[in-house]
N, C-alpha and C positions, 0 to 999 in steps of 0.2 A: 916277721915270722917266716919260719920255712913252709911250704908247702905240704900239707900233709901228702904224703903218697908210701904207702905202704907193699910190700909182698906177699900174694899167696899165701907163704907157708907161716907169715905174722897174724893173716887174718881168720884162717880155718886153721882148726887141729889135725894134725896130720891126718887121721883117719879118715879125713874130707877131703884131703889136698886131691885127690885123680876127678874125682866127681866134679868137686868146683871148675875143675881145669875144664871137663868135658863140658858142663854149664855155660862156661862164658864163650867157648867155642860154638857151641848150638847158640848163644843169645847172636852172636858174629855173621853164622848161616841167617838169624832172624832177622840183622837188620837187613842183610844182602837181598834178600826177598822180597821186604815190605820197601825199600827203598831202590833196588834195583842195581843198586853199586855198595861198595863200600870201599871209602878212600884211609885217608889218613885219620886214626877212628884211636880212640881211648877209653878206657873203661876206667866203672865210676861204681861205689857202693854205698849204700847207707845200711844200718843193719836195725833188725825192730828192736825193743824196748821190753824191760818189766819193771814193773814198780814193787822195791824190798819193801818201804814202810812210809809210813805220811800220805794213810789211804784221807783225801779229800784235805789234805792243809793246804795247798800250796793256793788254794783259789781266795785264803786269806793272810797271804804272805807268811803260810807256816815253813814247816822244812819238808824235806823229803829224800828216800836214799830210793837210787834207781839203778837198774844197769843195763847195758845192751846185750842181744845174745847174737847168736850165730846164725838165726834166720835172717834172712835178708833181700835186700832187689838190689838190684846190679842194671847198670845200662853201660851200653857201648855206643859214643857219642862222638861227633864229629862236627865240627864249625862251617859254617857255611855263610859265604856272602849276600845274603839275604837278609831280609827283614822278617823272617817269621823262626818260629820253631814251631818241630813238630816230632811229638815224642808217640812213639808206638810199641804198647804195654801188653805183653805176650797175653791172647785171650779176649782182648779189645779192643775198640775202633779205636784208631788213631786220633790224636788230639793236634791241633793246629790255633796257634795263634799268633795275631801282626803285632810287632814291636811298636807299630804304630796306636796300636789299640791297647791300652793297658785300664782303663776304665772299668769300674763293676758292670758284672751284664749277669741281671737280675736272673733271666734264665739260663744260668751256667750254673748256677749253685750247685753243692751236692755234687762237681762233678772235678774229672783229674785237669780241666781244661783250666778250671778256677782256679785250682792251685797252682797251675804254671803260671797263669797270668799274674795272680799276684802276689809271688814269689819273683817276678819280674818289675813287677812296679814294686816292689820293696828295694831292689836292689837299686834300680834306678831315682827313687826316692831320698836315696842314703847316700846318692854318690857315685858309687859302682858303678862302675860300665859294664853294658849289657852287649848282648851280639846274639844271631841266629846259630842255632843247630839241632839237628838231625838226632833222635834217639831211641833205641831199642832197649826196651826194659823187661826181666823179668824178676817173677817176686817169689820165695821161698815162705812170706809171712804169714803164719793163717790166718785167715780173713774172721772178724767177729770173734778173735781170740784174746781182746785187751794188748796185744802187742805193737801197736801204733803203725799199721800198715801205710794210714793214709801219714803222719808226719812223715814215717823213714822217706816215701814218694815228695812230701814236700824238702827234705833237706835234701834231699839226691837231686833235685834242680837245681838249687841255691848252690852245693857241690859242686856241681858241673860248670855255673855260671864264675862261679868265683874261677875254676882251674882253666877254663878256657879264657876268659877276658880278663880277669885280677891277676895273674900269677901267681894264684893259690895263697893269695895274702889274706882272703876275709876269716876270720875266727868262726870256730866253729860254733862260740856264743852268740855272735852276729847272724849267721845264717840260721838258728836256732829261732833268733827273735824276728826276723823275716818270715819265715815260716808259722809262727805262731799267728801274726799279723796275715797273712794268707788266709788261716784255715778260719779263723774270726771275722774277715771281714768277708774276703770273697769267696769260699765255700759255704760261708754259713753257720759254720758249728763254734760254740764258744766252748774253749778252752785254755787250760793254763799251759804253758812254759815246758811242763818237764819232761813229757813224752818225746819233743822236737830238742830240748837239751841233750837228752840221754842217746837221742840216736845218733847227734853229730858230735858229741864227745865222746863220748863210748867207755866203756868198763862198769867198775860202778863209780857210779859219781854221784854226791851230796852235795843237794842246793839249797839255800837257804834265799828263799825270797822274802826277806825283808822289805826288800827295796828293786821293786818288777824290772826297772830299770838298770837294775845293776845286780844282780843274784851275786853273791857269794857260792862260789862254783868251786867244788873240791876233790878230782879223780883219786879215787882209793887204791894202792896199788896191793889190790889182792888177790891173789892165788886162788880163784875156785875150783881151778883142778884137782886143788892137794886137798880137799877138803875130805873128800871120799862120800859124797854128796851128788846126788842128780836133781837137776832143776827139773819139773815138770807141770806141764801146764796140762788143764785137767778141762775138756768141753761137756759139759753133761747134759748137754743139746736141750738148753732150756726156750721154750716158747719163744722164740721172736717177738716181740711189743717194744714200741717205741719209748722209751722211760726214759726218755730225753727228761721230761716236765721232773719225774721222783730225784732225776739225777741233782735238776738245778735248784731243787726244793732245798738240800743241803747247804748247798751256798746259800741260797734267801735265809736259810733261819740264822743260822753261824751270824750272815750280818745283820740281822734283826738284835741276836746277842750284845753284839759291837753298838748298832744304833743304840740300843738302851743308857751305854755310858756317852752317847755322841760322838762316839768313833766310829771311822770306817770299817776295818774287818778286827778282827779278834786279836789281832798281832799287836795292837797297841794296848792290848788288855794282859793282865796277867791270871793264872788259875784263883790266885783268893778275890782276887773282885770277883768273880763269880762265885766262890764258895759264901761269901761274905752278904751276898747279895741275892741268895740264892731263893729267897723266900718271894722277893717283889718279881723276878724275874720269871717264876714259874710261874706267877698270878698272872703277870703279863701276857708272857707268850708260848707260854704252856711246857711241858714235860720236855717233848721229843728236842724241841730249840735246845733246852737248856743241855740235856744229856751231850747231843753234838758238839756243844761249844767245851766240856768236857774231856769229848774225846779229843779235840783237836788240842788242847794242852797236855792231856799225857801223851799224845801220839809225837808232839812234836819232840817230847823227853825222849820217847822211844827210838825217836830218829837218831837222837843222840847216842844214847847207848851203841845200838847197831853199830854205826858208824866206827866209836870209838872201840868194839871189839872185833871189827875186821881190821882196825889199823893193829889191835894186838895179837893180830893173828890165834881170837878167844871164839873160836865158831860155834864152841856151846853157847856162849854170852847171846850173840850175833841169834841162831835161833831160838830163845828165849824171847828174844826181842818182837821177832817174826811171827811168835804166835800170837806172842801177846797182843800186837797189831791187828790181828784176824780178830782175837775174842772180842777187842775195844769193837772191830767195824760191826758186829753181829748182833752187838748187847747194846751198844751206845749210839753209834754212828747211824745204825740197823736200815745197812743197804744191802743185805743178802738177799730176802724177797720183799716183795711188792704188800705189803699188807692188805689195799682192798682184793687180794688176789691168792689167798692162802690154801687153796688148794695146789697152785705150783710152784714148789720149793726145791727146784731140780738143785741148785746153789747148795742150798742144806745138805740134802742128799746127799752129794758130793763131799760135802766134809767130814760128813758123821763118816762114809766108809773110810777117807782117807786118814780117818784119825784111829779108826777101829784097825784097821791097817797097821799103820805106824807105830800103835802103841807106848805112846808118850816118844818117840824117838823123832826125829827130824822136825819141820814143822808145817804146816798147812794153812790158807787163810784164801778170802773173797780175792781175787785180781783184778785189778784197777777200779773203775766207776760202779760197778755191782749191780744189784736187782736182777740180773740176766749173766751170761757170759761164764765166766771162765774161774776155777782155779790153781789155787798158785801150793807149789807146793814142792818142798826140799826133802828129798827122799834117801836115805844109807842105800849107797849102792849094795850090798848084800840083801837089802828087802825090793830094790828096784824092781824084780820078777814078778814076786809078786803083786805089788801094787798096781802094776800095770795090768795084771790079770784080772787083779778085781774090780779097777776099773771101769774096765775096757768090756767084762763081762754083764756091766752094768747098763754103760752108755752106749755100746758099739764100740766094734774094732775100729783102730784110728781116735778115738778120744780123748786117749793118756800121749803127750806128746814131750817128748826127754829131750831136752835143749840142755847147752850148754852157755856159759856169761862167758863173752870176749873183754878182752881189752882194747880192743879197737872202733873206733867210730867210724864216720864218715868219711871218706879219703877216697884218690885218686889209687889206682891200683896198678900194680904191675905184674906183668903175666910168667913173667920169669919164675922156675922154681928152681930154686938155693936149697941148699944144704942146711940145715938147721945146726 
């Protein structure tokens, strides 16, 4: 395979192209600072993620449609004859680790040091030659927005390592599933695939995890621009609480469902065994089990549709699809709020105006893992003013955040600006 390495004006919309330029010049001044020199140096991007539909399949080999947007972290990196790397992340302490050391260190979890390390012992693991170097990062992703800050940071290593020691041969599937392994074993936090898929392929892309090992991986090649459509991600500054436990509770029932016929996750089950079934399986494991494993069969239909009305370029079909995704996670899935906790429905909140807003037009819906966090939400640029008003009027200024879906992943960059 060729190397990915992309231009400028392929990875920002023009409208960005001055600013991005000034960006990676100030990250250039920041490694010169923190590092003292800067030699023969390359820059590097990953960009964050949103999740269109297959809210909570993919943890039982469902589908899922995702894309990457235009927020992103960039580093400017450089190879060094040493045994260590050490990458320094605009706003914090620098991170340092020995090549020689690639072992879990039980008090690293939770931290950016974890993920380099083993994003390093992944590649090493695999084959890949690994090497030292020097890196200055900064990130555009908002932090606690569901846009996969911490993956883009793990694939933006694996990025690096491949283009500096592989000669940009590793797939961006490969550095994908390194990174997964990373953020599961030696950060700590269990997760699936698509967040770390979506940000090192880029655009939208549909995975179908059948098979963990080998995803059926399929880039859409669609036009968001022409859509006449703004992406916006909506923070309604919901209580911080840790709902790690409500998150995983999801996956436990779904395979509670699966255990019932002796299978592993629900993927090997179809919708009428559970229609069929539906009476022993509610005695068993009650309502909420049942409803989830529900939604994860029409969500996975869902996926489909979506899918197949961006290939027909049918983007009323497409949101259609997207709401209906939001209604399934709210009524069935019901990861919008915390139920021992129903005095705080900021989530709620946030929909009901964006749909009183919208007024049947575009669509809205929970983004990504839910109970806390963020919505997702495609707006007609002619009502984009206002939405953002009422928003913003609601949460604080800064809350409503208007992104755009790239076609571009993970890649080696060039600082060059061409002519379009």
């Amino acid at each position: 395979m060729k190397p990915i390495v992309r231009d400028l004006n392929i990875i920002y919309p023009a409208e960005q192209l001055e600013r991005q330029i000034q960006r990676y010049r100030a990250a250039e001044v920041g490694f010169a600072e923190h590092f003292g020199t800067l030699g023969e140096h390359r820059f590097f991007r990953a960009p964050g993620q949103t999740e269109i539909c297959g809210n909570h399949t993919y943890h039982n080999n469902g589908k899922v449609l995702a894309a990457s947007v235009d927020l992103d972290t960039i580093a400017i990196a450089e190879p060094i004859d040493e045994d260590f790397i050490e990458i320094k992340s605009e706003g914090f302490p620098s991170d340092r680790i020995e090549l020689s050391d690639l072992e879990i260190h039980e008090d690293e979890k939770n931290s950016a040091a974890a993920l380099i390390r083993g994003v390093v012992r992944g590649f090493k693991k695999s084959g890949h030659k690994i090497g030292g170097f020097r890196a200055y990062t900064t990130s555009t992703i908002i932090e606690n927005g569901g846009l996969s800050r911490a993956a883009a940071f793990e694939v933006l290593v694996g990025t690096i390592l491949s283009h500096l020691y592989n000669g940009g041969q590793i797939s961006p599937v490969k550095v994908a599933q390194i990174a997964q392994t990373a953020e599961n074993t030696y950060f700590g936090r269990k997760c699936g695939m698509m967040s770390q898929l979506a940000c090192s392929v880029g655009g939208f892309v549909s995975v179908d995890f059948k098979d963990d090992d080998t995803p059926i991986i399929e880039g859409i090649p669609f036009d968001f621009a022409s859509c006449g459509h703004a992406l916006c991600i909506v923070d309604p500054k919901a209580e911080q609480k840790d709902m790690q436990s409500e998150i995983e509770q999801i996956d436990k029932e779904m395979r509670m469902v699966a255990e019932f016929f002796d299978c592993t996750t629900l993927r090997s089950l179809s919708l009428a065994d559970i229609t069929l079934n539906i009476g022993g399986l509610r005695f068993k494991l009650g309502d909420r089990a049942v409803l989830r494993a529900l939604h994860f069969f029409n969500e996975n239909e869902r996926v489909e549709r979506a899918v197949h009305a961006l290939k027909h370029k049918n983007f009323d079909d497409f949101l259609t699809a997207a709401r209906e995704s939001g209604e399934s996670s709210f009524k069935y899935l019901q990861n919008v709020y915390n139920s021992s906790d129903v005095r705080n429905q900021s989530i709620s909140v946030a929909l009901i105006l964006a749909e009183n807003t919208l007024h049947r037009k575009g669509a809205c819906k929970i983004h990504g893992a839910g109970f806390q966090g963020t919505i997702q939400a495609f707006v007609p640029m002619d009502m984009l003013k206002q939405f953002k008003m009422n928003t913003e009027r609601a949460f604080g200024v800064g809350t409503c955040h208007v992104l755009t879906i790239r076609p571009t992943g993970a890649c080696e960059v060039l600082m060059e600006k061409k002519e379009r």
